[in-house]
N, C-alpha and C positions, 0 to 999 in steps of 0.2 A: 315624816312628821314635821311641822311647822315649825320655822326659832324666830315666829317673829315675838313682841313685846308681848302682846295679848294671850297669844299659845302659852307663853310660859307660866307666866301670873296664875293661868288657872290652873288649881290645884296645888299649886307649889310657891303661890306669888311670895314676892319680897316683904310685903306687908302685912299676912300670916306670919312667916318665920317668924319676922322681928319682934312680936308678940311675946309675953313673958311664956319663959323657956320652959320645961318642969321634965326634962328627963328622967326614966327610972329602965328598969330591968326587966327583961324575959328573956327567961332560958341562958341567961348570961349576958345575950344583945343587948342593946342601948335602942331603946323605940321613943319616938317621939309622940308626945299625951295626944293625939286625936290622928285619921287617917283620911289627911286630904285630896285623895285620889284613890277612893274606890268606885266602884263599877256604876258608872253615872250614864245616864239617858243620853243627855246631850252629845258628850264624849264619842259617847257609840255610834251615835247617828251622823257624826264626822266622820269617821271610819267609814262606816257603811259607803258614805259619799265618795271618800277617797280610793278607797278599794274598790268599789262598786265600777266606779269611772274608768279604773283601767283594767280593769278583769272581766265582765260583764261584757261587753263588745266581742271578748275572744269568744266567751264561751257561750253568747246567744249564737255564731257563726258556727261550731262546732254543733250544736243542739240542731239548730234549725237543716243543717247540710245534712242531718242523718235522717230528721221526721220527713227531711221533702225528697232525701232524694236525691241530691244535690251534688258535683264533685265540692270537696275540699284539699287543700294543700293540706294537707295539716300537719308536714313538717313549715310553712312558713308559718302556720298558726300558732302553734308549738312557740316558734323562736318571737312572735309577737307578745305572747301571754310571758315570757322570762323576759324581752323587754320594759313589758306593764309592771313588774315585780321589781324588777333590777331596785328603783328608787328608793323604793319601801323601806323604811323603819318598822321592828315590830316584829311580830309571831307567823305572820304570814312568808316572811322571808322564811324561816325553821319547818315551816309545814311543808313549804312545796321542794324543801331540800330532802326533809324525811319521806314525803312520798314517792320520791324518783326511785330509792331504795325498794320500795316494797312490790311485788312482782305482781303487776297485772294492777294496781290501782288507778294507774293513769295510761292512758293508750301509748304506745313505746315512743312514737316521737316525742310526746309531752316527757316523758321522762329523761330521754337524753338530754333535752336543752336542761330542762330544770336541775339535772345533775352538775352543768356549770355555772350555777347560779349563788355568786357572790353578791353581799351587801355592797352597794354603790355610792347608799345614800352618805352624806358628809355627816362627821360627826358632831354631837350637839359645841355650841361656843361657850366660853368661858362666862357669858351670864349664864347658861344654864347650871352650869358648875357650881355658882353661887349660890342660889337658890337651893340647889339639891341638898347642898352640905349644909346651909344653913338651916332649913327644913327639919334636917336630919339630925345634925348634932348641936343646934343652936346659933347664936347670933357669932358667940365666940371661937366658931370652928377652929378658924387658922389656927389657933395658939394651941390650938393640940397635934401641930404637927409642927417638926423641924424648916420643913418644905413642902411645899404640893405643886406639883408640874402644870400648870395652863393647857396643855394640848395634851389630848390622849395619847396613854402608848397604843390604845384598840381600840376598836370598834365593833360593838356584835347587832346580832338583831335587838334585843330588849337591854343593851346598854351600852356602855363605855369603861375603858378601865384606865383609871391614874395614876402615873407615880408618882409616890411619896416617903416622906422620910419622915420616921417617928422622932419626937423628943428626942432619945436616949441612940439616934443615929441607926437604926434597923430601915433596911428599904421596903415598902410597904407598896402593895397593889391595891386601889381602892375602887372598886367595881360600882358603877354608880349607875341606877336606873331612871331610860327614860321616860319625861311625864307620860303620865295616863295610860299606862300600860294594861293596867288589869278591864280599862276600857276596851283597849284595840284589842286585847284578847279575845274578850268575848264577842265584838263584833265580827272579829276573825273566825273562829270558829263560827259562830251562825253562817259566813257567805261558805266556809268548808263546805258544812254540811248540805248546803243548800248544791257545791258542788258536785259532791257524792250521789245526791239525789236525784239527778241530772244525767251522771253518768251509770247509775243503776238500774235508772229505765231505758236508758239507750245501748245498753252493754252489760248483760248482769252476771255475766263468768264467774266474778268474783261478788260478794257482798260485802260492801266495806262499813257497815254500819258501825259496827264492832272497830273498827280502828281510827274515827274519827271520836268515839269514845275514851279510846287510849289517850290518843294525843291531845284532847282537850283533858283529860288529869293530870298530863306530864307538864303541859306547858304551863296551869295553874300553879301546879308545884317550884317551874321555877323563877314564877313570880317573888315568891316567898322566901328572902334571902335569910332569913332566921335556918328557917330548913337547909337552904343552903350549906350555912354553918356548920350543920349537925351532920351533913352529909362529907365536909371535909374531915371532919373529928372522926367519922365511920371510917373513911379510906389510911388516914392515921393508923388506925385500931388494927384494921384488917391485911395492911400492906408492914406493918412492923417489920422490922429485919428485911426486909427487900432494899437490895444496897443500888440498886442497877432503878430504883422508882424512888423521887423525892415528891413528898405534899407538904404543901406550906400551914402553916398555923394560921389559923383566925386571932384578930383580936378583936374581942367582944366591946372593948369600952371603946372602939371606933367604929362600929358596926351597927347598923338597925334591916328594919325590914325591906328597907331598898337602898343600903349600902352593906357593903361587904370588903371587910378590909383584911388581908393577907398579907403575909409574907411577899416580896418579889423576889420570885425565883430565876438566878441570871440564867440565861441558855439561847440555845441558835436555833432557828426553823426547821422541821425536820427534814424538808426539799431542798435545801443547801447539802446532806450527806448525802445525797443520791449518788454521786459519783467517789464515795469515800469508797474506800480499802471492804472487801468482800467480810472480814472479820468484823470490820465497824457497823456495819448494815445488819448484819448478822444480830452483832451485842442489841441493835436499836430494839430491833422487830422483834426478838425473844424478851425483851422489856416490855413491849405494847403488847403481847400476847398473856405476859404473866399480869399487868395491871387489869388486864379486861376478865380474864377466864379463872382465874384464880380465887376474885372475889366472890365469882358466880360459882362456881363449883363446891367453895368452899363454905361463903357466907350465903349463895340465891341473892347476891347484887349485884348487878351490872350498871356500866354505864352506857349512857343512851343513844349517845353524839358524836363516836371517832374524829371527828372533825377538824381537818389541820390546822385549824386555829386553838386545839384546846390542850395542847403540850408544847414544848419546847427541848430542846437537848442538852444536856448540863454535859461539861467537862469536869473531869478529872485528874489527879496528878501533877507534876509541875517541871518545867522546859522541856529537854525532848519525852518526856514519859508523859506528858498534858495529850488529852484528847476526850473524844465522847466517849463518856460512861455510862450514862442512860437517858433516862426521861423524865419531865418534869411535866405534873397532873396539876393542870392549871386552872379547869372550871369545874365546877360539881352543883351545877342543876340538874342536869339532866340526868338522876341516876334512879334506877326502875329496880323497887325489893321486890321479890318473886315469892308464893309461897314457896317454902321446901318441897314440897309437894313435884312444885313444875319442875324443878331441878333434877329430879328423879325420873321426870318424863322427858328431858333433854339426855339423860344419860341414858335411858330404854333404849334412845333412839339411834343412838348411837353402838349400842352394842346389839341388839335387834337387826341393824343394819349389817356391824360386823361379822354376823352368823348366820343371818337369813332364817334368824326366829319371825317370820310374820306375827306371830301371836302378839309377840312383844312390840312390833312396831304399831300395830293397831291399838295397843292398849297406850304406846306412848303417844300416839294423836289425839285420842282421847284423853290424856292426862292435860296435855297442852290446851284442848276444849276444842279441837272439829268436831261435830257433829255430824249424825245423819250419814256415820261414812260407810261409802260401795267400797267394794274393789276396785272399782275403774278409778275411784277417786283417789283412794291408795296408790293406788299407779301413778296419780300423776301427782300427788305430795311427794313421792319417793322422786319424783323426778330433780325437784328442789332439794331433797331431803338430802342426796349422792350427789349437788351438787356444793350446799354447805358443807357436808362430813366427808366430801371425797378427801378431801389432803387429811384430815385427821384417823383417816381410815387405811392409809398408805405408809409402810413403814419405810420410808428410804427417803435420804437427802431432796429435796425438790423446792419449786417454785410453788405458790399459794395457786399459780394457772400459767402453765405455759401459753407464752405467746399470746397474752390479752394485754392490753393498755386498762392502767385503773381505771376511765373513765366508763370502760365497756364492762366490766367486772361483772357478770348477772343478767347480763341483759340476752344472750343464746336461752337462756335456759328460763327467761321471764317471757319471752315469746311462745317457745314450747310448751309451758305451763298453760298461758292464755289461751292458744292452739286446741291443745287439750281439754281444755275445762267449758271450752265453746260447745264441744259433742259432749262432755263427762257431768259438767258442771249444773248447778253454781253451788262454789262452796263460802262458807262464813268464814274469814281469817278471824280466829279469837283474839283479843286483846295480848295477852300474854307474848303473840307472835310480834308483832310489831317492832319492837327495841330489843328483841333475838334478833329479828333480822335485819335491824340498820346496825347493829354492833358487827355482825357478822360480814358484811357486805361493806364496812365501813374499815375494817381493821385490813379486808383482805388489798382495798384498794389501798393500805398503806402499804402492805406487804410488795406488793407490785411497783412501788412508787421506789422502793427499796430497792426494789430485784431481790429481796432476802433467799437464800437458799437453807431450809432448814429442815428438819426430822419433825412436822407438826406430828405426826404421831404420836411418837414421843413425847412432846411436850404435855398434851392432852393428856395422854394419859397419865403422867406426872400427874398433873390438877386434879383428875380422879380417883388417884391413887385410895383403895381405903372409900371411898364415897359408901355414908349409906344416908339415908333420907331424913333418920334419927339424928345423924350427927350434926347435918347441918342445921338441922330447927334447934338444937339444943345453941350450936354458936352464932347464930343468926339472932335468936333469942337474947342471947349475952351481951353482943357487941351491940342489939338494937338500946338496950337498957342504960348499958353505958354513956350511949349520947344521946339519951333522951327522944329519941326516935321510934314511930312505928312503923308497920309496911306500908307501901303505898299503898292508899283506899283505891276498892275498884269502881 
């Protein structure tokens, strides 16, 4: 995205802000009286241009090589399309990361490169900062903060984070979005879709209709940092007493719909413990295991994004008793409510599998929404199915996959499946699957990154412990009310 004078101005110029101020209240937030950056024509048809230009050239190469006939490399193709990406600001960076994960949506060379696809782009300068905050909290920003840092400590696709220090000396995160985002969104998903439909006619193993459906709900969702909010105050709710997981507080009078101000939680990268003491790795991984599955098992919440940028490691203790004690849960857009319902058909599946009830595993793929299912097709979802449940189905000390490197994590058994689904196929992934499977695919390649050696069995079943379908809609129900939250619309 642009930082020159004229990018910024629109939508967000200095000469809006400075406009008489009139802040007021929703849901607690601080929203600023009018919404200068919604879903605008113009906006969009920049995107289109900018994305178009470096995506388009792969993917007429890739299209045209299969209708004529054609050889193509297409692992240099592959690694062409994650250079056209590399730069990019925005939601298209998060889609082609989330699709590397899902097995068979992108032909397997596109998904290797895209699985090393980190943001490159620089992040916005301190005029943008200006604008955004003053936009947002008024002309008088600064004076509501002790300090606010110039340079970001981060950088993601659809923002930046800063730190700050409140009045009364609290260190504060202040997550701040870039302009025009709800533009580059939706012009992002349309060139999606337009990808999907491309790859559907030329390879239709799988139908991805259904999952670019997903992801255009999720990523609107985490437009919306109000929701955001409500989604930190949910994992608060849900993770209470969890001493080994810290989530930081929102403060709502420093907060609107495209800023989100937090707590900053101190801690160290979790690739720095890789080589720590077999115990430490240990304590990490049984912490990213209870934040992810815990909520879901318990409340039908997951989050959507593993992603090593969205925790940090907090120590514990003081001189030689100091060390890592757990985790700290740093962003909360990306987090996906399930009905109760599905939670019930993740646990079928799971114990169906344990006992070689087929009854039961048919009925939990239908609970999840395959359709139209054979036996052949059965065959080959179980293929994936024993290769997500294999370690939670194995009662003894182990690794999440012997002998794999995380960046390989899924990909033997995302071939297999394709393989399979070429003569068995095409089947519809449902919605539902989607952010199952980058949580799953996304937690294990921490696992690996770890070396963790653990009893996943065990664990698991701790989380299930008692599960019945009633109990979790009844606390799903509870904790949704509390913070003012519904389930995610489908």
């Amino acid at each position: 995205m642009d930082r020159g004078p004229d990018r910024l101005t629109r939508g967000i110029g200095a000469a809006a802000a400075r406009k008489s101020f009139r802040s007021h209240y929703v849901d607690g937030v601080t929203e600023p009286p009018s919404d200068t950056e919604r879903n605008r024509l113009s906006a969009r048809a920049a995107r289109y241009a900018r994305v178009g230009a470096n995506v388009g050239g792969v993917a007429a190469r890739f299209a045209g090589a299969r209708l004529f006939g054609v050889g193509l490399d297409r692992a240099k193709n592959a690694s062409e399309l994650t250079a056209a990406l590399g730069g990019l600001k925005g939601p298209i960076m998060k889609v082609a990361q989330l699709l590397a994960t899902i097995p068979d949506a992108l032909p397997a060379e596109y998904a290797v490169e895209l699985a090393k696809l980190q943001s490159e782009a620089p992040p916005m300068g301190w005029g943008f900062v200006k604008r955004r905050m003053m936009a947002e909290l008024g002309p008088n920003w600064q004076t509501k903060f002790a300090a606010f840092e110039h340079e970001p400590a981060a950088a993601a696709s659809l923002g930046q984070v800063h730190r700050a220090t409140s009045l009364d000396g609290a260190a504060l995160a202040c997550k701040l979005q870039y302009p025009d985002m709800q533009s580059a969104v939706e012009a992002d998903l349309q060139q999606l879709e337009w990808l999907f439909a491309i790859r559907r006619r030329l390879d239709g193993a799988i139908d991805t209709s259904e999952v670019g459906k997903e992801i255009g709900a999720r990523l609107r969702e985490e437009l919306d940092y109000r929701r955001e909010a409500k989604h930190v105050g949910l994992y608060r709710l849900m993770l209470n007493g969890e001493s080994q997981i810290r989530v930081p507080q929102v403060w709502p009078e420093l907060s609107t719909g495209r800023l989100l101000t937090l707590d900053w939680l101190e801690g160290t990268k979790m690739l720095a413990h890789r080589d720590a003491p077999l115990a430490v790795r240990n304590r990490l991984a049984t912490a990213m295991f209870t934040a992810w599955w815990f909520p879901f098992s318990r409340f039908g919440v997951i989050h959507g994004d593993p992603h090593l940028g969205n925790y940090t490691v907090f120590e514990a203790g003081k001189g030689r008793s100091a060390g890592p004690a757990g985790i700290n849960l740093l962003d909360y857009g990306c987090i996906r409510i399930f009905p109760p319902s599905f939670v019930g058909g993740v646990v079928d599946l799971y114990r169906g599998l344990s006992t070689g009830d087929q009854d039961r595993i048919v009925h939990a793929y239908e609970t999840w929404g395959f359709r139209r299912l054979s036996r052949d097709l059965i065959d080959v979802l179980n293929i994936w199915a024993k290769f997500i449940y294999g370690p939670l189905l194995d009662d003894r000390v182990r690794t999440i996959a012997d002998g794999v490197a995380p960046g390989e994590y899924g990909r033997r058994e995302a071939f297999r499946v394709h393989q399979a689904l070429k003569q068995k196929g095409p089947v519809t992934v449902p919605r539902e699957f989607v952010f199952m499977d980058r949580a799953a695919i996304g937690l294990g390649g921490v696992f690996l990154h770890l070396r963790a050696e653990l009893n996943f069995y065990r664990l698991f079943n701790e989380a299930i412990e008692d599960f019945s379908v009633e109990t979790v809609s009844r606390r799903q129900a509870k904790a949704l009310a509390a913070v003012g939250l519904e389930r995610s619309p489908t």
